[in-house]
C-alpha positions as CSV (number, residue, x, y, z in Angstrom):
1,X,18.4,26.1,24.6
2,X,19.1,22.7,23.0
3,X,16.1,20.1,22.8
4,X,16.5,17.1,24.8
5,X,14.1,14.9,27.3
6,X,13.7,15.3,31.2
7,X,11.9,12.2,33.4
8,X,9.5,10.9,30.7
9,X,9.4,14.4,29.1
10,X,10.6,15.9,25.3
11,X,11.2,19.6,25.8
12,X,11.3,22.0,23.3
13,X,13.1,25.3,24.6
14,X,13.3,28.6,22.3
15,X,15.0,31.7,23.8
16,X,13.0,34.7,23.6
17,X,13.4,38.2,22.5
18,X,12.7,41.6,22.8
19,X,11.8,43.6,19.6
20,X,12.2,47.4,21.2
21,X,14.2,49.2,21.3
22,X,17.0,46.5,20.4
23,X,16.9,42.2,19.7
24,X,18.1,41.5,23.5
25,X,17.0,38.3,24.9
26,X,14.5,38.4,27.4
27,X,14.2,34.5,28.7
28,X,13.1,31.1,27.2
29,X,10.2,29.2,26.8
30,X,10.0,25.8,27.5
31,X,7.5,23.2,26.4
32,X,7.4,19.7,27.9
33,X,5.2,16.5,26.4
34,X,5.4,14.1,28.4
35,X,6.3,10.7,26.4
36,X,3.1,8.4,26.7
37,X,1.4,11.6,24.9
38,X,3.6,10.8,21.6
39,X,2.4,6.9,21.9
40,X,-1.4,7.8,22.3
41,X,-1.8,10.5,20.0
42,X,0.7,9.4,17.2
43,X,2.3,6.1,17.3
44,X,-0.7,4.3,18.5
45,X,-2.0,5.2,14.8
46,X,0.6,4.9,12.6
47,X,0.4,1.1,11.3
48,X,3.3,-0.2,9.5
49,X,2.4,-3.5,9.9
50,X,2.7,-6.3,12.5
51,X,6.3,-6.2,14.5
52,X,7.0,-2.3,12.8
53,X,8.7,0.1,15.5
54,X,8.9,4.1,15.2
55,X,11.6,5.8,16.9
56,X,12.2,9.1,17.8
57,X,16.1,9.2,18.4
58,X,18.3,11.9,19.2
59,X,21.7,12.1,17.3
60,X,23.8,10.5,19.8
61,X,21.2,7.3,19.6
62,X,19.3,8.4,22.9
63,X,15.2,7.4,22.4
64,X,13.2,10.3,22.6
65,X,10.5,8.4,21.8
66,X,9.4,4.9,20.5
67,X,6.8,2.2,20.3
68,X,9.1,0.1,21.0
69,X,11.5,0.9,23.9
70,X,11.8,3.1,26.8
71,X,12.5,6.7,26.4
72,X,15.7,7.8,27.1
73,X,17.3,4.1,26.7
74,X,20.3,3.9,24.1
75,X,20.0,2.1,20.8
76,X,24.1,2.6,20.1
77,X,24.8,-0.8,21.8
78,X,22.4,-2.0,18.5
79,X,23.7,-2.4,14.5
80,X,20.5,0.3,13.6
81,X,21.9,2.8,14.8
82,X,25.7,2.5,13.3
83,X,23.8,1.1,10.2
84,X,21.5,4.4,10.4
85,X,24.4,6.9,10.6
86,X,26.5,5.0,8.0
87,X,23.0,5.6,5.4
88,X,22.9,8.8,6.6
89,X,26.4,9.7,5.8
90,X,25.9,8.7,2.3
91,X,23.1,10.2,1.8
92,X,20.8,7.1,1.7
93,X,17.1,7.5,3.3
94,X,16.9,3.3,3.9
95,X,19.3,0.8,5.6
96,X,19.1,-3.0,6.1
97,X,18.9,-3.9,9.9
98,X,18.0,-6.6,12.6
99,X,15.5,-6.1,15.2
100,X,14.4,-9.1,17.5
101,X,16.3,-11.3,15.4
102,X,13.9,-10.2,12.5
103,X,15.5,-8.7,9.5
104,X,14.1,-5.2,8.9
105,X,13.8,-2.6,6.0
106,X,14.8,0.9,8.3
107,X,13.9,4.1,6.8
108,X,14.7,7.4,8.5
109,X,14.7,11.2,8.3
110,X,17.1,13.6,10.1
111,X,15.1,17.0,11.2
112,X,17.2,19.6,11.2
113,X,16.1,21.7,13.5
114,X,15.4,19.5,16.4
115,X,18.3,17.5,15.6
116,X,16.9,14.0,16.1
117,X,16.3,11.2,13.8
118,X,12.8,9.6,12.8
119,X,13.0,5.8,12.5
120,X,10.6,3.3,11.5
121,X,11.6,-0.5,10.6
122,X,9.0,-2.7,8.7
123,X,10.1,-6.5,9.3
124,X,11.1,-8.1,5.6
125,X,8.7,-11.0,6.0
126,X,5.7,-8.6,6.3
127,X,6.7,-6.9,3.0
128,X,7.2,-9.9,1.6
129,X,3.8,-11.8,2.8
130,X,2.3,-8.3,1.2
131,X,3.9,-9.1,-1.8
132,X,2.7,-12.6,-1.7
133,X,-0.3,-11.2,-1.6
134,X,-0.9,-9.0,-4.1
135,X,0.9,-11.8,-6.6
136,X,-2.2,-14.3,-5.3
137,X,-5.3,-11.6,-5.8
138,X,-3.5,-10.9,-9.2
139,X,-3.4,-14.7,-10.3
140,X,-7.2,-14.8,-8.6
141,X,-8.4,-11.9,-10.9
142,X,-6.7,-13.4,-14.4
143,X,-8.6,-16.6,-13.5
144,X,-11.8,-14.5,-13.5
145,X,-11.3,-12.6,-16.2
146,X,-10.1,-16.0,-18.4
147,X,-13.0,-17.7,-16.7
148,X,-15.5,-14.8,-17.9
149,X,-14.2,-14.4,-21.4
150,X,-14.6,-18.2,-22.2
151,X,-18.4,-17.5,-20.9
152,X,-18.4,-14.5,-23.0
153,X,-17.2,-16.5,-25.8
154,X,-19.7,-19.1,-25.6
155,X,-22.5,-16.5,-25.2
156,X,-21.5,-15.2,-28.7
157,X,-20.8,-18.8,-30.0
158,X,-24.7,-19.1,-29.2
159,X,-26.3,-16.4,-30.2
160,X,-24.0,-16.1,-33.9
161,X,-22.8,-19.3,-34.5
162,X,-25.6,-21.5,-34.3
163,X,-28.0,-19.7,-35.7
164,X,-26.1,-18.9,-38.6
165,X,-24.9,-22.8,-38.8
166,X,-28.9,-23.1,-38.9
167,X,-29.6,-20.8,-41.9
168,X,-27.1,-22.7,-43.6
169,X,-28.2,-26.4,-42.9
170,X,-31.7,-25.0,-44.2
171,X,-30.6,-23.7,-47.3
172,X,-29.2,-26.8,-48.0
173,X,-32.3,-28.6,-48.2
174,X,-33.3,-29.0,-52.1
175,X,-36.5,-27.3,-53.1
176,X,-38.1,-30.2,-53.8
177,X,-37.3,-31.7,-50.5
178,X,-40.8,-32.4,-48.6
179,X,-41.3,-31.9,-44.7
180,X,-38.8,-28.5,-45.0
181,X,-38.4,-28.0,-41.1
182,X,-38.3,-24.3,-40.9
183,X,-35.6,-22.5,-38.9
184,X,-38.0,-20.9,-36.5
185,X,-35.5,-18.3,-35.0
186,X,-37.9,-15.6,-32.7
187,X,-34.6,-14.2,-31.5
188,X,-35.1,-10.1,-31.9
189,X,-31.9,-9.8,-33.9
190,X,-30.6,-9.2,-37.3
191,X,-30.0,-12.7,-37.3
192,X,-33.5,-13.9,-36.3
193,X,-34.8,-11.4,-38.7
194,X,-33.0,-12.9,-41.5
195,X,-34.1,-16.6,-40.4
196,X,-37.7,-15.5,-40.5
197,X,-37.5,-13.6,-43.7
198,X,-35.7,-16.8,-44.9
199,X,-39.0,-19.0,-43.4
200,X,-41.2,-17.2,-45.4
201,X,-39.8,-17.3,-48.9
């Protein structure tokens, strides 16, 4: 029994078969999920973004299934689908396509055994906003980092440079100089060390 769709249904038929004393078939069983199912427990949380459709489509372009459009509707009156068999045929997994006058990236995957397509088309201006995005939060995050090592930077300038620029100035002074101001560094450093050692000589 071929899989198809009945009044707001997907069936999945299987014939069954007996195992003793030979294979002969016995019947079928027949499973039937009714449509809205799909949407509730499966499109409803995929999220591809705002204006993204799913379809489930059957190989002649009949929706099994969608967020989008009524099952059992045909989508060969629209370019996806000859732009989805033409990507299929060459073996391509993507294909460019319009939907509500919205140019789409469509990506798809052919299941064998059920013989039916899964669609989904992401709208280019989403991806692209995305991208827009990312670019900004990378420009935001160089300006932090830049911004922090110039704080960095003037930490160290502080806490090396000047002190050291201080030692110098005092060892300038002659010996003989009177009022010597002492460099009074307190700082718990090897620098502050040094400046106190230099003090008391």
């Amino acid at each position: 029994v071929s899989d198809g769709h009945v009044g707001g249904s997907l069936v999945l038929g299987r014939q069954l078969y007996q195992y003793a004393p030979s294979l002969n078939p016995n019947g079928y069983i027949l499973l039937y999920f009714h449509s809205s199912l799909l949407h509730e427990r499966i499109f409803s949380e995929i999220d591809l973004g705002p204006d993204s459709k799913v379809w489930i489509i059957s190989a002649d372009g009949t929706v099994l299934a969608s967020n989008y459009q009524q099952q059992g509707q045909s989508i060969a009156e629209e370019r996806m689908y000859s732009s989805l068999i033409e990507s299929y045929q060459n073996g391509q997994t993507d294909f460019s396509v319009t939907v509500d006058d919205q140019k789409s990236l469509g990506v798809c995957s052919w299941n064998e055994k059920y013989n039916c397509f899964l669609i989904a088309t992401i709208p280019y201006s989403y991806i692209q906003n995305e991208t827009k995005q990312i670019a900004t939060n990378l420009i935001y995050i160089s300006v932090a980092l830049l911004l922090g090592s110039l704080v960095a930077m003037l930490l160290i300038y502080a806490s090396i440079v000047v002190p050291i620029n201080q030692i110098v100035d005092y060892c300038r002074q002659t010996s003989t100089q009177e009022n010597r101001i002492p460099i009074d560094d307190n700082n718990p450093d090897e620098i502050g060390f040094l400046a106190r050692t230099i003090d008391s000589m």
